[in-house]
PyMOL CGO cylinders between C-alpha atoms (Angstrom):
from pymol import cmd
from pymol.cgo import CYLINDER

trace = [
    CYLINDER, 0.00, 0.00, 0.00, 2.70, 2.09, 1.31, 0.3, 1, 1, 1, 1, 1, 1,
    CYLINDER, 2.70, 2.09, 1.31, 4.95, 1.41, -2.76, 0.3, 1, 1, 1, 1, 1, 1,
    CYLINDER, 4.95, 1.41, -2.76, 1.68, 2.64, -4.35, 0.3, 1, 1, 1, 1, 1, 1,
    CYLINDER, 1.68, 2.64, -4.35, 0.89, 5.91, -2.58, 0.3, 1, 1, 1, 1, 1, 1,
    CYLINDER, 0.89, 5.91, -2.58, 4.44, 6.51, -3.46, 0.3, 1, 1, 1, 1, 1, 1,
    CYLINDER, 4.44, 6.51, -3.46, 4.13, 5.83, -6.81, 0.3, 1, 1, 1, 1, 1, 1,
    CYLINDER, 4.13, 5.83, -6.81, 1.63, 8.38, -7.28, 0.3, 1, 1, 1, 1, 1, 1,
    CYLINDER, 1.63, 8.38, -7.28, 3.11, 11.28, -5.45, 0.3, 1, 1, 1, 1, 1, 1,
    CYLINDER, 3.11, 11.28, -5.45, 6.86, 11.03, -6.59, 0.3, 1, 1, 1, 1, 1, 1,
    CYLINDER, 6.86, 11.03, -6.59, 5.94, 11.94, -10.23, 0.3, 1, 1, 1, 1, 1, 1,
    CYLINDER, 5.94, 11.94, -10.23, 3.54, 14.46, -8.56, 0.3, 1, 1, 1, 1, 1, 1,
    CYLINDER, 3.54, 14.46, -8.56, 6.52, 16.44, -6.95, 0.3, 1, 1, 1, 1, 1, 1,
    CYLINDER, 6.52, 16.44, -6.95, 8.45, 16.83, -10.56, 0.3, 1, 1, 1, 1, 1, 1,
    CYLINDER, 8.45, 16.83, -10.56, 5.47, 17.95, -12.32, 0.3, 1, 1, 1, 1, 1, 1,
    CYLINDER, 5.47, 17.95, -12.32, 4.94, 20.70, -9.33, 0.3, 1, 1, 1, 1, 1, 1,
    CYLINDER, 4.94, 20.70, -9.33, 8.70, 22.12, -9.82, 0.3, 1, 1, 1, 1, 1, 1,
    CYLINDER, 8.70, 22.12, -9.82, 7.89, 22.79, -13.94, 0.3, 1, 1, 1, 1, 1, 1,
    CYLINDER, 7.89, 22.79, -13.94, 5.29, 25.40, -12.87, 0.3, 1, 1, 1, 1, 1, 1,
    CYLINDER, 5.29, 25.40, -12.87, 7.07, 27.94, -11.73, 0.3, 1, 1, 1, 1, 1, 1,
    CYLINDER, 7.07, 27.94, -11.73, 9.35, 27.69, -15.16, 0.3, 1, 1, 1, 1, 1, 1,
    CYLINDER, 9.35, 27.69, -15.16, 6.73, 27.98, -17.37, 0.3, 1, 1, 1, 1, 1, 1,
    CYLINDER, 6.73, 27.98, -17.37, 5.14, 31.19, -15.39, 0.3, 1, 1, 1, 1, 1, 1,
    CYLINDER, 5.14, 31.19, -15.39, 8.77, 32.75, -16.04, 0.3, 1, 1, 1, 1, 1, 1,
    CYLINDER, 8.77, 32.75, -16.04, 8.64, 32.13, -19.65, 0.3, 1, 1, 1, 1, 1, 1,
    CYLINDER, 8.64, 32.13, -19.65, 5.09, 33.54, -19.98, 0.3, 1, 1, 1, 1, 1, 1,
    CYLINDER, 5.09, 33.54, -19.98, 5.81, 36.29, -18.07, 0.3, 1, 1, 1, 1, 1, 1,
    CYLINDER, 5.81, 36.29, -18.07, 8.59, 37.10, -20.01, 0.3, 1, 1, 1, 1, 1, 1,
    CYLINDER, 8.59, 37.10, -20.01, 7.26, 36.61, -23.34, 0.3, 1, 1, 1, 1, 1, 1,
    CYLINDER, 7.26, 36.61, -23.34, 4.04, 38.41, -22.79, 0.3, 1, 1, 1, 1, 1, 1,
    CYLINDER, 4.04, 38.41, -22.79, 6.75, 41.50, -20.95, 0.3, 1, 1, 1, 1, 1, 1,
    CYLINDER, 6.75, 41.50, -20.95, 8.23, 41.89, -24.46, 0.3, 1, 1, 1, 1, 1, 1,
    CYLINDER, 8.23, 41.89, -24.46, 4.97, 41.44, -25.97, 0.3, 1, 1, 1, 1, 1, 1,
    CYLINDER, 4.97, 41.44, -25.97, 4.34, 38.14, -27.51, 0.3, 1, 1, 1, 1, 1, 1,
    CYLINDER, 4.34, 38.14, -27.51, 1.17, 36.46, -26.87, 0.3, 1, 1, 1, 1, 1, 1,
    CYLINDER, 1.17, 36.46, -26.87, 1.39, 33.50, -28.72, 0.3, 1, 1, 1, 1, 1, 1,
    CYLINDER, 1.39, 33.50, -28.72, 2.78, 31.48, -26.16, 0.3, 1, 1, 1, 1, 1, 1,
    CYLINDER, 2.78, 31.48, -26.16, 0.31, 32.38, -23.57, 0.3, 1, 1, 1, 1, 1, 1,
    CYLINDER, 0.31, 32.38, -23.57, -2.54, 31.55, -26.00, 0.3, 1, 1, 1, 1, 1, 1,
    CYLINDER, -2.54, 31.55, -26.00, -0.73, 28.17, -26.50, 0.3, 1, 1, 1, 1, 1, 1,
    CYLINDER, -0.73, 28.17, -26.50, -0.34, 27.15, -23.18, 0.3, 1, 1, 1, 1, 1, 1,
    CYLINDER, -0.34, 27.15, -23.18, -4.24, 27.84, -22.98, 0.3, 1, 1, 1, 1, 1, 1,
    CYLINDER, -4.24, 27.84, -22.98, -5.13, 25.75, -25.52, 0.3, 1, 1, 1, 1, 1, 1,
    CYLINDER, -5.13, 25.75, -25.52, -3.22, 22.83, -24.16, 0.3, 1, 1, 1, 1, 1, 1,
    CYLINDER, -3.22, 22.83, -24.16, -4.54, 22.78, -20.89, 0.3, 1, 1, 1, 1, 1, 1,
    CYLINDER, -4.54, 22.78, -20.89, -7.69, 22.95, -22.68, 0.3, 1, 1, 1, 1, 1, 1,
    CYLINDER, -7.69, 22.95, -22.68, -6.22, 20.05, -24.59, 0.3, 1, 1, 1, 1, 1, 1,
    CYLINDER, -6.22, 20.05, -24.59, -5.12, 18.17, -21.79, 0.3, 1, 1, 1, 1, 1, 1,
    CYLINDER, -5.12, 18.17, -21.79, -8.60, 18.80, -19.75, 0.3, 1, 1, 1, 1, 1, 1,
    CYLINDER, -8.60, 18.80, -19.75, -11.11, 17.69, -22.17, 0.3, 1, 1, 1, 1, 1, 1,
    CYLINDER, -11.11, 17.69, -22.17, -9.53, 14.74, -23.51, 0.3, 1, 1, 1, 1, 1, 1,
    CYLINDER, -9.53, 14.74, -23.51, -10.13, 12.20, -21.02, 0.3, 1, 1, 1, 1, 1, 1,
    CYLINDER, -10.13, 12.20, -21.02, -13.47, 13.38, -21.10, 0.3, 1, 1, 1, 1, 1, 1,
    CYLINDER, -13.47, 13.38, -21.10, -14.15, 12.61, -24.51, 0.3, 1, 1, 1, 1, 1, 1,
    CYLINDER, -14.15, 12.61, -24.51, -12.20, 8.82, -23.87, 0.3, 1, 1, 1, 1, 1, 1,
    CYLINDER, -12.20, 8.82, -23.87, -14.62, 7.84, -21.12, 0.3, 1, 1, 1, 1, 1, 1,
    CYLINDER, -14.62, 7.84, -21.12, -17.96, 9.42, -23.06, 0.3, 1, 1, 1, 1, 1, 1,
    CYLINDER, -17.96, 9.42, -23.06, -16.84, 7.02, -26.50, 0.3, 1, 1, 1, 1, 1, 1,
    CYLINDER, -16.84, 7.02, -26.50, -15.95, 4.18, -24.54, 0.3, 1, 1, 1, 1, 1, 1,
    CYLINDER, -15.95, 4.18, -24.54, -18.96, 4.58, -23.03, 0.3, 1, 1, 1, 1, 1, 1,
    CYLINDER, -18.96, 4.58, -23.03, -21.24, 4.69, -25.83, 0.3, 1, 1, 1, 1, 1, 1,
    CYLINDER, -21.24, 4.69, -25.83, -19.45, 2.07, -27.46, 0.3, 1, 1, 1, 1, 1, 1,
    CYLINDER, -19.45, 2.07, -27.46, -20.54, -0.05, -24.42, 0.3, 1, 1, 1, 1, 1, 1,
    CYLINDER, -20.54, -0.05, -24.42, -24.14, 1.25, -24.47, 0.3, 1, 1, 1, 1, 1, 1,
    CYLINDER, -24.14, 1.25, -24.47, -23.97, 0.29, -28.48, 0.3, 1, 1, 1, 1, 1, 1,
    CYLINDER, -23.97, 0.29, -28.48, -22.42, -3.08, -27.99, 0.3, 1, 1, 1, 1, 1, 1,
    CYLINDER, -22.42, -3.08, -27.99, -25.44, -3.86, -25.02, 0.3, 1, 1, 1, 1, 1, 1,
    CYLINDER, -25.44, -3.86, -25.02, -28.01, -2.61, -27.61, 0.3, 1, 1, 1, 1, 1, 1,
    CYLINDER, -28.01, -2.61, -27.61, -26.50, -5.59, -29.95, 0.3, 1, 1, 1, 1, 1, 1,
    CYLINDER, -26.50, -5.59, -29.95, -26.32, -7.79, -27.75, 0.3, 1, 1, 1, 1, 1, 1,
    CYLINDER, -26.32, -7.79, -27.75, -30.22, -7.23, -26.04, 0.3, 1, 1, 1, 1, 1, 1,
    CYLINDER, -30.22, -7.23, -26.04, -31.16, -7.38, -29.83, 0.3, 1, 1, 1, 1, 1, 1,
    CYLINDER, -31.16, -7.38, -29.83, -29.35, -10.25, -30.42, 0.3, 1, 1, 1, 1, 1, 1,
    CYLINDER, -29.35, -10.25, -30.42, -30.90, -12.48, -27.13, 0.3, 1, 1, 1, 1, 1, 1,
    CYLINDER, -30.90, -12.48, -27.13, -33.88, -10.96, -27.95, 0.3, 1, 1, 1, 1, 1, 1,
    CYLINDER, -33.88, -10.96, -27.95, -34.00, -12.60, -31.58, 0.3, 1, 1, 1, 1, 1, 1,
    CYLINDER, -34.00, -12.60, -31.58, -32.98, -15.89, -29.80, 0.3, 1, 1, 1, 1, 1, 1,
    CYLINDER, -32.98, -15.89, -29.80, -35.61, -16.29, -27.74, 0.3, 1, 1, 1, 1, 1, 1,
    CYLINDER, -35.61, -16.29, -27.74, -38.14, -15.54, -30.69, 0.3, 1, 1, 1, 1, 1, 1,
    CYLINDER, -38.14, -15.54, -30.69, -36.21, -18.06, -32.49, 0.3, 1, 1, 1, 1, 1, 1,
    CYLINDER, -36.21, -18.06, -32.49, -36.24, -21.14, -29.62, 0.3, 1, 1, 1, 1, 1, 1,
    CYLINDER, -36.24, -21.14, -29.62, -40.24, -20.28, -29.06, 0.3, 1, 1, 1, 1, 1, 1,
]
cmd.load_cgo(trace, "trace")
């Protein structure tokens, strides 16, 4: 129990330390007056927050559609046996 909660906080700890590197760069391009970068970032945390989002909503309506077959499918076999 003890190996797993470590396994999830370790990489936790490295990710923290990159924030404060990519608020410099921001800060510093958006001082001299490019955006882009800013706008970039944004659209990759965007990225990053919607995608598992769309993963769980097509897995799950792949499994809602592969039910659906399968109800049909019983459903033609028990016509069938009557």
């Amino acid at each position: 129990m003890y190996i797993l909660i470590l396994l999830v906080a370790l990489p936790t700890l490295d990710a923290l330390a990159q924030c404060a590197m990519c608020r410099a760069t921001i800060e510093n391009n958006v001082s001299n007056g490019e955006i882009g970068i800013g706008a970039s970032l944004n659209f990759g945390i965007l990225y990053l927050f919607v995608m598992p989002y769309l993963l769980i909503g097509f897995i799950g309506y792949m499994w809602y559609r592969n039910s659906k077959s399968n109800e049909k499918k019983l459903q033609i076999k028990r016509n069938f046996t009557r």
